[in-house]
C-alpha positions in Angstrom: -6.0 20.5 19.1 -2.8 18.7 18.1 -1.3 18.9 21.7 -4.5 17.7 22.9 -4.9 14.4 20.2 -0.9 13.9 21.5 -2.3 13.9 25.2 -5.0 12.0 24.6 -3.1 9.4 23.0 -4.7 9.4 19.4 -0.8 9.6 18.0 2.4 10.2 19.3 3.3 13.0 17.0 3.2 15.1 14.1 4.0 17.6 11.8 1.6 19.9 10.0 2.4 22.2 7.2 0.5 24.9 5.6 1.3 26.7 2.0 -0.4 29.7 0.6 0.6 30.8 -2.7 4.3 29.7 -2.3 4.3 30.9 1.0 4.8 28.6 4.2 2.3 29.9 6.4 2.9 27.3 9.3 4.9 24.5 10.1 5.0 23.0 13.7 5.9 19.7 15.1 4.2 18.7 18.2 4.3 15.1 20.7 6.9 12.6 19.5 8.7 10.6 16.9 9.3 7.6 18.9 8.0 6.7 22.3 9.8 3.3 22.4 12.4 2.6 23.5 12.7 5.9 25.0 10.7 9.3 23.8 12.1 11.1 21.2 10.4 14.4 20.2 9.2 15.6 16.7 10.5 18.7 14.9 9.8 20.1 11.9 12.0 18.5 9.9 11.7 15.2 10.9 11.5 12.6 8.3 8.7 10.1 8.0 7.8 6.6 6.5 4.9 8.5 4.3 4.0 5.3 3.0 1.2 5.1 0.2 2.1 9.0 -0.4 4.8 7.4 -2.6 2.0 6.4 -5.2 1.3 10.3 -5.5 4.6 12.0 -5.2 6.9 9.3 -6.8 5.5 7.1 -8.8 2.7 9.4 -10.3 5.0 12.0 -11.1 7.6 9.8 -12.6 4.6 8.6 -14.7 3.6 12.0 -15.7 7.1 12.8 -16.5 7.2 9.7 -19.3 3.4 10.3 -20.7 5.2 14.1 -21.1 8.2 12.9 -23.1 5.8 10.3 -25.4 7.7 7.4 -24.4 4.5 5.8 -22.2 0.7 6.3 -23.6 -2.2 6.3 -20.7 -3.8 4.1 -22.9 -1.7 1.9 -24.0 -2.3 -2.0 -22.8 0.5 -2.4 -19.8 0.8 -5.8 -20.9 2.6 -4.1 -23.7 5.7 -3.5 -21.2 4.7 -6.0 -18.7 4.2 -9.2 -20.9 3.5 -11.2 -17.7 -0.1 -9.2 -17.0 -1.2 -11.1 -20.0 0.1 -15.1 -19.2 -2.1 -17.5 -17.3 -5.7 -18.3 -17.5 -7.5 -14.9 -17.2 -7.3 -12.7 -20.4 -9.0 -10.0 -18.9 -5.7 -9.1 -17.2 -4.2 -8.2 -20.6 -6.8 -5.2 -21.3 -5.5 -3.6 -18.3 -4.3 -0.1 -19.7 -1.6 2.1 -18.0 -4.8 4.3 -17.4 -6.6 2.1 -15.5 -3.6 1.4 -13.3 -3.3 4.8 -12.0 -6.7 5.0 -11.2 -6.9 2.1 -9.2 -9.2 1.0 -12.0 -7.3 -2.7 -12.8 -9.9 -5.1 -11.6 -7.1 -6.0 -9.3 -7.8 -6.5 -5.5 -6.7 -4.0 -2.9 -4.1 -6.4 -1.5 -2.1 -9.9 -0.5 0.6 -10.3 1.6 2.9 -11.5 -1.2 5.4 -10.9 1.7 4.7 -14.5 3.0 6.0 -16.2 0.0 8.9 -14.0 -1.3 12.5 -14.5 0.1 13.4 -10.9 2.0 16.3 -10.9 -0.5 17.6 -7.7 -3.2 18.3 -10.5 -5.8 13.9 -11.1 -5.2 12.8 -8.0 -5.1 10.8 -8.4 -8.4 9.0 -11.6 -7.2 6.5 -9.0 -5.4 6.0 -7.7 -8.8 5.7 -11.1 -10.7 3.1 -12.6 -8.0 1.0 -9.2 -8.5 1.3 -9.5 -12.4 -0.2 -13.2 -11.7 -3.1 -12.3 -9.4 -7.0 -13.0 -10.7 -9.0 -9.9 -11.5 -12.0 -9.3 -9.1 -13.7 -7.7 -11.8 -13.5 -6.3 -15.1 -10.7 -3.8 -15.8 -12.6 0.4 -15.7 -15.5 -1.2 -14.7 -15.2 0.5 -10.9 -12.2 1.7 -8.5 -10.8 -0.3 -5.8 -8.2 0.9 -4.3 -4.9 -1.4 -4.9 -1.3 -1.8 -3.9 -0.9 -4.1 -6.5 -1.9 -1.9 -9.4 1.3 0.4 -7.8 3.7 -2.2 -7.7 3.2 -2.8 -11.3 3.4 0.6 -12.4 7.0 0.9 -10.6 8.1 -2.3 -12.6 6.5 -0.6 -15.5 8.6 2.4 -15.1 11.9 0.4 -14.3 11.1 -1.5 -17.4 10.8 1.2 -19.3 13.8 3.7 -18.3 16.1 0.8 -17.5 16.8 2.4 -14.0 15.6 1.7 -10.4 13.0 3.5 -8.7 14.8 4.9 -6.2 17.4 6.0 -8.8 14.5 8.0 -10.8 13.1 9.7 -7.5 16.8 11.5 -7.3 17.6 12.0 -10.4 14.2 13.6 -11.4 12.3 14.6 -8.5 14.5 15.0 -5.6 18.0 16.4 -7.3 16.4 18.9 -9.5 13.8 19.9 -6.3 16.9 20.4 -4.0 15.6 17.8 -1.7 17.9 17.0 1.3 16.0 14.4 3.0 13.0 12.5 0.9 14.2 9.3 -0.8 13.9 5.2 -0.5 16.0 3.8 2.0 17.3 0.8 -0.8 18.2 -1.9 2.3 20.7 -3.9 -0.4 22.8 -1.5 0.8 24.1 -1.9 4.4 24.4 1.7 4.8 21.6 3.1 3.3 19.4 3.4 7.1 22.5 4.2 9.0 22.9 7.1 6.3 19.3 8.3 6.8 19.5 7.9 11.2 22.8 9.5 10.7 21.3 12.6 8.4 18.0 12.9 9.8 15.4 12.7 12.9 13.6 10.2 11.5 10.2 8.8 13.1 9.7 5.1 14.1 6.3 3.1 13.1 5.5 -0.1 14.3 6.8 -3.2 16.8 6.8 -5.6 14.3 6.4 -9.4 15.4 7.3 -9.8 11.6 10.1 -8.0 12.1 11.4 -9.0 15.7 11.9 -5.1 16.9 10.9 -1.6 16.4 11.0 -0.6 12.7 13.2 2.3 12.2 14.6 4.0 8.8 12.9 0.9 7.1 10.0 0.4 4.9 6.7 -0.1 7.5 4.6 -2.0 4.5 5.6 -5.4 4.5 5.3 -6.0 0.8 8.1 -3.1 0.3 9.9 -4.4 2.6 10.6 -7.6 1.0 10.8 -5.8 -2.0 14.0 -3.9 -0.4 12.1 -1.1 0.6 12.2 0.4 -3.3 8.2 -0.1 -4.4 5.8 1.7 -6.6 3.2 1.6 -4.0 5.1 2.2 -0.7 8.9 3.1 0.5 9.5 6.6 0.4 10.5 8.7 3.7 10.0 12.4 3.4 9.9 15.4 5.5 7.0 18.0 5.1 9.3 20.5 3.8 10.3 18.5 0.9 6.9 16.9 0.2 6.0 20.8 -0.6 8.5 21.2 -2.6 7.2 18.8 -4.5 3.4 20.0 -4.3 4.4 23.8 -5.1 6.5 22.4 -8.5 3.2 20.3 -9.7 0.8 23.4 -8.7 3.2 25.4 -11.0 3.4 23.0 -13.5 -0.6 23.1 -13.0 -1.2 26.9 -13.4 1.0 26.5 -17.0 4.7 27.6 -15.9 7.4 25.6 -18.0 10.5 24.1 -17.4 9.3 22.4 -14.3 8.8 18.7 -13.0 6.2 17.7 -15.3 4.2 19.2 -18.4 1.1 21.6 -17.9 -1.0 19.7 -19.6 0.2 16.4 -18.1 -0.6 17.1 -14.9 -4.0 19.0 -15.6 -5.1 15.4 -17.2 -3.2 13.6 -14.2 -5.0 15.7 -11.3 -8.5 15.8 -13.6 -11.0 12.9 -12.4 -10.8 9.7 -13.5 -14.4 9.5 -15.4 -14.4 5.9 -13.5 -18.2 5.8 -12.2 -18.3 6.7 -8.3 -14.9 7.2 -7.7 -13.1 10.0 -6.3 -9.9 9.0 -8.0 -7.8 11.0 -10.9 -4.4 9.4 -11.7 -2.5 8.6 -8.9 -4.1 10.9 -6.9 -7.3 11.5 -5.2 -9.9 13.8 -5.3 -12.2 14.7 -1.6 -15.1 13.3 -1.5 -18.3 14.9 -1.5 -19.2 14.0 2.3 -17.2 12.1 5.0 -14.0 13.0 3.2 -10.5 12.3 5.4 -9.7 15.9 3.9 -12.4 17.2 5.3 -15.2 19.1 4.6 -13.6 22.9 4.0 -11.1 21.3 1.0 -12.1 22.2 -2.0 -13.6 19.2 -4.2 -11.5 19.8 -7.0 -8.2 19.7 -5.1 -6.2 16.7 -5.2 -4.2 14.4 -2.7 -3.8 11.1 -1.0 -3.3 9.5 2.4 -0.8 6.7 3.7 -1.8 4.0 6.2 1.2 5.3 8.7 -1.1 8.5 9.5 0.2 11.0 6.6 -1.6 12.9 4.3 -1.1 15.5 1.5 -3.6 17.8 -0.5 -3.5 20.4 -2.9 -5.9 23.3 -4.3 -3.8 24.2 -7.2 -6.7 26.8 -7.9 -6.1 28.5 -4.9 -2.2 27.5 -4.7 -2.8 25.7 -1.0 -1.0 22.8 0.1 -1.9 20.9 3.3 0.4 18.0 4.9 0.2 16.1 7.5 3.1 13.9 8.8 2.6 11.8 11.3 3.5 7.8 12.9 -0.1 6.9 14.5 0.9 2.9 13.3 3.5 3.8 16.6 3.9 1.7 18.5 1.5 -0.4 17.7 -1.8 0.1 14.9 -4.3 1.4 16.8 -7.7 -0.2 16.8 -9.9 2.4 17.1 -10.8 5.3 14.8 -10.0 8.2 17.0 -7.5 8.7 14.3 -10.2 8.8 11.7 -12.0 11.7 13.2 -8.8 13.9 14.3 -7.5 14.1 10.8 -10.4 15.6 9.2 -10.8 18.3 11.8 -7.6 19.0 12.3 -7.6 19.7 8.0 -10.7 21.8 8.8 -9.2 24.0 11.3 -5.5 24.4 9.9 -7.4 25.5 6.7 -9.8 27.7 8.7 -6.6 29.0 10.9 -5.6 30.6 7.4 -8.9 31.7 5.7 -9.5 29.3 3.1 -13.0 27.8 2.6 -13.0 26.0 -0.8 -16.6 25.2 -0.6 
């Protein structure tokens, strides 16, 4: 199936991971990382831009971590550490709660290209943030879920606001450091050697040709708003390998099933990974939930699992019930976003039979 959707040209390559109860079942690479300039083939370990997976595994956990400790209340007003939500003409965006945020819950919209009017400079990496803070609401905030970037970005300004330290510096010291990660982290591009460290270190998958961009983007950022926030971005930025992403999935399902001492609380993450209560959405906090028909996880996943998926062609979900954990690495933005949704229907079936493959039926 994956050799075929390779042939066929659906995406150039992947990587597909299976865990069972702590135990790697499989983990195969198949086609390529990078077709342009020449082909490059995948392995297991190679590293990829996993893109909105970052709202799950970084900044959601990092949240966790701080509603654990009491230092940052789900519903407390964000405005409370983000003053600018609540300047300007619409009030409404002062009610937002942290809460709401994480749920995609905001009343902010789905997306702008703040790129376009931010210099691609370090020293403005927090003009992103500012613009986002400033946006209209398109509705009222828990009133429904729309899924935003913008709601991310402010949560990782949140977070820096709060601890006093970047991002990318909390992702090591807290996820990836105590994890024994060797290759998942932000590629910060102030620093002139940060990509040349990950090429060096690494196979690393490419993503796009970008016009934008005048080349093929390699060990940076795809998302164009991270980009120009330096590639460090509470919606977008993190490179990962499968390995490590379940790493991180097995310490949350343990954290989960009540074990202490690890990444996050028990009962932090139980609320976290419990649904949102926001009517007709599938989200919990951070992370999503399948949904009941038509779901990109596909339709053997368990409801109650968790996960999320990232616009480059990744995808990570969890039945902490049943201690499975499904990812799926891959570049199908490479080399160019495809405009059909081949895509679409291959990642669902391929979930279907990797879970089948292994005898799990959640339903």
């Amino acid at each position: 199936m994956c050799l075929a959707a390779v042939d066929d040209g659906v995406l150039p390559g992947l990587v597909l991971l299976v865990s069972v109860q702590g135990q790697t079942v499989f983990h195969q690479a198949f086609g390529s990382r990078q077709l342009v300039p020449r082909r490059l083939p995948a392995l297991p370990d190679t590293v990829y831009d996993v893109a909105s997976l970052t709202k799950a595994v970084a900044t959601s956990v990092l949240a966790m971590q701080e509603v654990g400790a009491g230092r940052l209340a789900l519903d407390a007003k964000a405005a409370t550490l983000l003053p600018e939500l609540a300047a300007g003409e619409d009030e409404r965006r002062g009610q937002i709660t942290v809460r709401q945020l994480l749920a995609h819950a905001s009343g902010l919209p789905a997306h702008r290209p703040f790129w376009r009017q931010a210099a691609h400079s370090p020293a403005e990496r927090l003009a992103i943030a500012r613009l986002a803070a400033r946006e209209p609401l398109e509705h009222p905030p828990g009133t429904r879920a729309v899924y935003s970037d913008l709601g991310f970005i402010l949560l990782g300004w949140m977070l820096e606001r709060l601890t006093g330290a970047r991002l990318d510096v909390l992702f090591a010291e807290r996820i990836a450091r105590p994890l024994g990660l060797p290759a998942t982290a932000f590629v910060n591009l102030a620093d002139a050697e940060a990509r040349a460290r990950l090429l060096g270190d690494c196979t690393v998958a490419a993503t796009q040709l970008s016009a934008e961009r005048h080349g093929l983007v390699l060990g940076e950022v795809d998302d164009l708003n991270a980009f120009a926030m330096g590639g460090i971005a509470g919606h977008a930025g993190l490179f990962g390998s499968a390995g490590d992403l379940a790493a991180i999935g097995a310490a949350l399902v343990r954290a989960w099933r009540g074990e202490q001492g690890g990444l996050v609380a028990p009962e932090v993450v139980r609320q976290f990974w419990s649904p949102s209560g926001v009517p007709g959405s599938t989200w919990r906090l951070g992370w999503d939930g399948p949904a009941e028909s038509g779901s990109q996880a596909g339709a053997r996943l368990a409801r109650a699992a968790v996960g999320h998926l990232a616009f480059t062609g990744c995808s990570l979900w969890i039945d902490p019930a049943r201690e499975v954990i499904l990812i799926l690495l891959s570049n199908r933005v490479h080399p160019a976003v495809p405009s059909d949704d081949r895509f679409r229907r291959f990642r669902p079936a391929l979930h279907d039979a990797a879970l089948g493959a292994v005898g799990y039926d959640g339903r």
